[in-house]
N, C-alpha and C positions, 0 to 999 in steps of 0.2 A: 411307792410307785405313783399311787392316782397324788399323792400332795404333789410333786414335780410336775405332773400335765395339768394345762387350763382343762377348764372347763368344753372349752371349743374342742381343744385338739382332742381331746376321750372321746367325746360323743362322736366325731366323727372317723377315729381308728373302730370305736365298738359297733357302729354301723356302717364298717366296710368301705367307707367310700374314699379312705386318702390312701388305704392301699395301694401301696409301689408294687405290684407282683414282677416288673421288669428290675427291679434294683436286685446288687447282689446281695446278697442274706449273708449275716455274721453267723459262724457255725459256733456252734458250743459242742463241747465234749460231753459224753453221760458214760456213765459205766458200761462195759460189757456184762451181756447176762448170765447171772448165775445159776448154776442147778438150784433148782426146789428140794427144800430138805426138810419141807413139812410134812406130814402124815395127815391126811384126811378123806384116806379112804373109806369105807361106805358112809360118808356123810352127804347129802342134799342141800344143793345152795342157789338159793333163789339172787338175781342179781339184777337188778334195775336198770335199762338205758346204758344197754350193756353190749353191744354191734359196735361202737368205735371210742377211739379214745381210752380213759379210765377204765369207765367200766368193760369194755373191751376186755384190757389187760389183765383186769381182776377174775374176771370169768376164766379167764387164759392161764390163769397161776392154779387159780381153786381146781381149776380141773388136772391142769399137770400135779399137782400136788394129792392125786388121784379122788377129788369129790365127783359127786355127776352134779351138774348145774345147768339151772335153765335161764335162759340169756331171751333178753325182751327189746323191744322198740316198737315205734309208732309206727312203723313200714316193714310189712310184710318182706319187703324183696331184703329189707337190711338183717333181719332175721337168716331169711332161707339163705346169704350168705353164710354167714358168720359160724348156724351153725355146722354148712356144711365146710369149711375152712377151720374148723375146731374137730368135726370128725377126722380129718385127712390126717393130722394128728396123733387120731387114735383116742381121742379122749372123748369123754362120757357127757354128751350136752342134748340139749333138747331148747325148741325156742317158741315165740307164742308173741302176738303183737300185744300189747299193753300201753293203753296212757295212763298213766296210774294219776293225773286227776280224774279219771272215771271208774266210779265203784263199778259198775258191771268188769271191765278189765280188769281190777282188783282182784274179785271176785276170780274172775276165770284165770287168771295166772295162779291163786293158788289150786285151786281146782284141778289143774292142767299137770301143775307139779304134785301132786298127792294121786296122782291119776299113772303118772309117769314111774314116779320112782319111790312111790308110794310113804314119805313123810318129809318134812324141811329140817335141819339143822344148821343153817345158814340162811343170814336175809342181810345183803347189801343191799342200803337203798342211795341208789348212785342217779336217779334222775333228777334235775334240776335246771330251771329255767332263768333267764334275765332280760326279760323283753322291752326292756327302759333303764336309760341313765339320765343321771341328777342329783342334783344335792336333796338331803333327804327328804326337806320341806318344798321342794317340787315335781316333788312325786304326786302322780295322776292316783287318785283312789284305784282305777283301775289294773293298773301297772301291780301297785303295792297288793291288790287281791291275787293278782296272778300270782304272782311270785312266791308267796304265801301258801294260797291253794295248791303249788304245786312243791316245790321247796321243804315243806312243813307240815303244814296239813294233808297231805297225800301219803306222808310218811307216817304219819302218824298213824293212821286209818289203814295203812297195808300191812305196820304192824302188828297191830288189832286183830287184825285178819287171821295174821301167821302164828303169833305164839300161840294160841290154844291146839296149834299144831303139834308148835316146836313142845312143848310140854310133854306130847306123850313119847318121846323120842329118850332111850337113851343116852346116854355119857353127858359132856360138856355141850352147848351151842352157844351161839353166837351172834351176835347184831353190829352192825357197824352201819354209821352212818357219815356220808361223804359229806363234810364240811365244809372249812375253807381256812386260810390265813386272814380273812378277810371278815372272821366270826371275833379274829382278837384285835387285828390291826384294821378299822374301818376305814375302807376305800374309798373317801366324799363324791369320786361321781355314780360308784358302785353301793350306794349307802342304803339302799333297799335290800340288793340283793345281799349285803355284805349282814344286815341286820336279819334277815333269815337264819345266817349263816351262825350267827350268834345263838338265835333260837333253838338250832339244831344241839347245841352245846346242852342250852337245858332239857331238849328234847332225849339225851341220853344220858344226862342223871338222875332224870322221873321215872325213863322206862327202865334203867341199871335198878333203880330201887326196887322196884314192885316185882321186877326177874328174879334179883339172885334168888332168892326161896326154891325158885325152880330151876337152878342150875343156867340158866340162861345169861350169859353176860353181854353187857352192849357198851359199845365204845364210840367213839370218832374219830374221822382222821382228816386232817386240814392240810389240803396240798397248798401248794405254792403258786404260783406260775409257769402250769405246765402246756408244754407243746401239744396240741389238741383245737380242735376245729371249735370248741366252747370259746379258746380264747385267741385265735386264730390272726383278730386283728391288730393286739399286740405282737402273739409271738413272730409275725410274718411279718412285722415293720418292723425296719433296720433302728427308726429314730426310737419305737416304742420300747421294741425289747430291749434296749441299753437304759432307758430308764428303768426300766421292771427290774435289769441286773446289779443297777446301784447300791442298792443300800442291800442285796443279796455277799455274804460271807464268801459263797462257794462260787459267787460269777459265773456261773449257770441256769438257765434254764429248765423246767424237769419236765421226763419224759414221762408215758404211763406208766413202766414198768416201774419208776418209782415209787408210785404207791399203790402198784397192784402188788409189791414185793412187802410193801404195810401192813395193807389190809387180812393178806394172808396169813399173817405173821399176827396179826388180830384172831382171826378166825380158829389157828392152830391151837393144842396144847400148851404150845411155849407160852402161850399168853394167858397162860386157866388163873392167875393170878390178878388179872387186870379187869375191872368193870368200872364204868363210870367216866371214863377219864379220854381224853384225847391226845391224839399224837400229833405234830405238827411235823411235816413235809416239805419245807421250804426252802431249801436251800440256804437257809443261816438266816431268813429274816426274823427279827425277834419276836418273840409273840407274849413273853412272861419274864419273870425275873428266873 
């Protein structure tokens, strides 16, 4: 996708400003939703930047899939939505603000959840930042620290956090970390965030190693291009998202429940086979041989 756009034209769809909101929008088709046929009842799933979009979704699956989960964001009011819109449901959630680049928020989200539902067996870490585009060697030092600090090192350090949890827990658990397509196929004006994204790859077959002993397995899962306010100024341009669908197999866009339908599928039994390794979500863009 980003090789087809200049330089000019990204920068200015990812900072919003040649959005057409008056043009009419190309619709894509996505599957109808499936019943949940995972098992994860009394399990505990801690879920990152998790009130809209992905993480939304993911929260939204682990809990129908019967986990209790607690669902975070930087805004109080996004929280007090989300998790009263998951109660009405019926399902088992609790929420707590968090910016997980700040260890004291670290801190208190597991806190909060050991407090709650008294241990973790689940940790999606689904928040992630991109507050600059560029080619890689004009990236601002500061840009490239954000992204980083948040992206990578944030993840790292809640992990830290949580497995001396997850350890004294019972059965199988789980780690997943939200990637990208963008971790295999580097996106030159996204070449910052897209090289986090990469990082995150080795960031879950350092921690897959030093887990399995403890039953702990961690994965990643690398969406595509999905319909979401993260990427909001391609997928809401008519010109952007038909480049984004080109060189895509399935000629679609993805929504979240495509890979909140992943993750869970991570998270489950069916996957007590899998550590280390990552799933790609793209809708057919190639990511390996």
């Amino acid at each position: 996708m980003a090789n087809r756009l200049s330089l000019a034209v990204a920068k200015n769809l990812l900072l919003k400003t040649t959005t057409n909101s008056g043009a009419a929008l190309r619709t894509f088709s996505s599957p109808a939703k499936k019943p949940i046929s995972y098992n994860l009842e009394k399990k505990v799933a801690i879920v990152t930047a998790s009130t809209d979009g992905i993480g939304l979704s993911i929260a939204q699956r682990l809990a129908q899939s019967g986990a209790s989960v607690v669902v975070s964001s930087r805004k109080q009011a996004n929280v007090d939505r989300t998790v009263a819109d998951l109660r009405k449901e019926g399902l088992s959630v609790e929420g707590i603000v968090c910016h997980v680049g700040k260890d004291a928020d670290r801190k208190a989200l597991v806190n909060f959840t050991l407090e709650k539902f008294g241990g973790i067996d689940i940790f999606v870490s689904n928040a992630a930042v991109n507050p600059g585009v560029g080619m890689i060697l004009e990236t601002e030092e500061e840009v490239w620290d954000k992204i980083f600090d948040i992206n990578v090192k944030a993840a790292m350090l809640l992990t830290k956090e949580i497995v001396p949890h997850m350890e004294k827990r019972e059965g199988t658990k789980a780690i997943v970390y939200n990637a990208s397509i963008g971790a295999y196929q580097i996106f030159p004006v996204l070449s910052t965030y897209s090289v986090s994204k990469t990082a995150l790859l080795g960031l879950t077959k350092a921690v897959a190693a030093q887990c399995a002993p403890l039953n702990i397995r961690v994965n990643a899962v690398c969406p595509g291009v999905v319909q979401t306010k993260f990427a909001s100024a391609i997928t809401t341009n008519p010109e952007a998202a038909e480049e984004a669908l080109r060189p895509m197999l399935m000629k679609r866009l993805g929504v979240p429940d495509d890979i909140g339908g992943v993750v869970t599928f991570l998270c489950s039994d069916d996957a007590s086979y899998m550590t280390g390794e990552s799933i790609v979500a793209a809708g057919g863009l190639f990511s390996r041989l």
